[in-house]
C-alpha positions in Angstrom: -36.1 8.3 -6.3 -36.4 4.5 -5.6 -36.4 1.8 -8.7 -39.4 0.2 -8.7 -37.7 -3.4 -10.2 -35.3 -3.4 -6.9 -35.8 -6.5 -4.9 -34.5 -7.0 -1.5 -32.7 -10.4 -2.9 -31.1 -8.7 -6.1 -30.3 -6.0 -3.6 -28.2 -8.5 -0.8 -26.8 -9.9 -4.5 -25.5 -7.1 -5.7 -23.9 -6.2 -1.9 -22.2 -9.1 -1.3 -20.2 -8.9 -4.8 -17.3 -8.0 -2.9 -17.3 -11.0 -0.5 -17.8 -12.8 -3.5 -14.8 -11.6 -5.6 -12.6 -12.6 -2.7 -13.3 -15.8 -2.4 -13.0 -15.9 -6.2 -9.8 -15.0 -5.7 -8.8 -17.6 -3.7 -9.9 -20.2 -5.6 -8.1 -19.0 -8.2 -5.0 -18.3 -6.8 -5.0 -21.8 -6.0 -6.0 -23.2 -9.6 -3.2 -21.4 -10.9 -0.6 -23.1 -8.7 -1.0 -26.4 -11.1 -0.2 -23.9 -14.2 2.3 -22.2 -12.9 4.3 -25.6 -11.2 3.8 -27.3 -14.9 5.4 -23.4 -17.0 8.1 -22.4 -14.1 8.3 -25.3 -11.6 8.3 -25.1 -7.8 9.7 -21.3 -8.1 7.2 -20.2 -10.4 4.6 -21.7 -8.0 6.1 -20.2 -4.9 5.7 -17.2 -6.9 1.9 -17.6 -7.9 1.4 -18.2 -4.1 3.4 -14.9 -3.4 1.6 -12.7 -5.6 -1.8 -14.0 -4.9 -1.4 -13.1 -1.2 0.0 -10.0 -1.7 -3.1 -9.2 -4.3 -5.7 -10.7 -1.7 -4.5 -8.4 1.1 -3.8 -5.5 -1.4 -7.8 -5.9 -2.3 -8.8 -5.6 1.1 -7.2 -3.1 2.0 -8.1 -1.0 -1.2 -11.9 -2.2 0.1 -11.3 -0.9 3.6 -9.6 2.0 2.3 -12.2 3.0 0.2 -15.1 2.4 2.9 -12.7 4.4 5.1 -12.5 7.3 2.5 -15.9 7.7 1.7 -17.1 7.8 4.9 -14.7 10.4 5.8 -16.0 12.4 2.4 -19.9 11.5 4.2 -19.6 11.9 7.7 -18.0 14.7 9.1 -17.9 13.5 12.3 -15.8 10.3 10.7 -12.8 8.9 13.0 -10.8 8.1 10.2 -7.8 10.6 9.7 -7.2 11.4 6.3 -3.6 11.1 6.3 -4.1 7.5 8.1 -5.9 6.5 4.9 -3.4 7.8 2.4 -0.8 6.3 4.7 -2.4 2.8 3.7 -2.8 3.6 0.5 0.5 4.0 0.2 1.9 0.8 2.1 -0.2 -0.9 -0.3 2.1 -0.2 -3.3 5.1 -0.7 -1.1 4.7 -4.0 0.0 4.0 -4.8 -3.8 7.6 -3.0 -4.4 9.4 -4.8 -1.5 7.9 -8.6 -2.0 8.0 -8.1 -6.3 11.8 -6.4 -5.5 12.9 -9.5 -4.0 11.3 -11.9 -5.9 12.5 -10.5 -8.9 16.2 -10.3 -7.2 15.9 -14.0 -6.1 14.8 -15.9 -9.4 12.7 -14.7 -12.9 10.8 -17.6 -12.5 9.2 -16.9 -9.7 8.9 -13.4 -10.8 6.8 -14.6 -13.7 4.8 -16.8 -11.3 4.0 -13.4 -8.9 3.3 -11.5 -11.8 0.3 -14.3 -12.1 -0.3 -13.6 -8.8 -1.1 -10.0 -9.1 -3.5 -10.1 -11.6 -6.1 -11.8 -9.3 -8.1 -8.5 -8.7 -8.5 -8.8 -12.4 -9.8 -12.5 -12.7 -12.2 -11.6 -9.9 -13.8 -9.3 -11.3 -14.3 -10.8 -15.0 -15.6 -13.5 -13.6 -18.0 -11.1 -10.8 -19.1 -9.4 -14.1 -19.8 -12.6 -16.0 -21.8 -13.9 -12.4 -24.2 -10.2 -12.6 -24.2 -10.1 -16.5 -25.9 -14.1 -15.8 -28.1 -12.4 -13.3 -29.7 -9.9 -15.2 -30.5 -11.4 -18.3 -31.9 -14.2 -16.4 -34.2 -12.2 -14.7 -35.1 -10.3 -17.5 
């Protein structure tokens, strides 16, 4: 059954949220590099910078992951081997391990700064919701 409010513009709004949430990532990570100089210092901002790469690439790859997964669930026929995708899965949460390991090992302020870093995903994706929350009432 199709919704008859669907547009083809809400519909190429609504599918390039995720495009959207990483670039909103981005600029965030980088806003927080003035914070994080100003609490912590040049560590704590070296520290914002690691985290935020290791949550941009740990979002794409939970994206690709996910695509990879449910296409394997969809199409039989799928290329993708299921332990591949678990495989990534996992090497996700070990480079978190290995980079927050030695940051923390190296200097707490910095480890603060990364902790910054990795909540990214979760900026993102208030401010996504706050973008489609906009959206809707305005077209309503």
């Amino acid at each position: 059954m199709t919704n008859p409010d669907a547009s083809p513009q809400l519909d190429s709004f609504y599918a390039r949220a995720i495009p959207r949430m990483l670039r909103i990532m981005l600029v965030v990570g980088a806003l927080l590099l003035g914070p994080a100089f100003w609490f912590y210092g040049g560590a704590g901002a070296i520290g914002v910078a690691a985290g935020s790469g290791v949550s941009y690439i740990n979002f794409r790859t939970l994206i690709r992951g996910v695509e990879a997964l449910g296409d394997r669930i969809v199409n039989r026929q799928s290329k993708e081997r299921g332990w591949a995708i678990v495989l990534r899965f996992l090497v996700r949460y070990g480079l978190v391990g290995i980079v927050a390991y030695a940051i923390f090992k190296s200097s707490p302020m910095a480890f603060r700064g990364f902790l910054w870093g990795l909540c990214l995903p979760v900026a993102a994706m208030m401010v996504e919701a706050g973008v489609e929350a906009y959206v809707a009432f305005r077209r309503n």
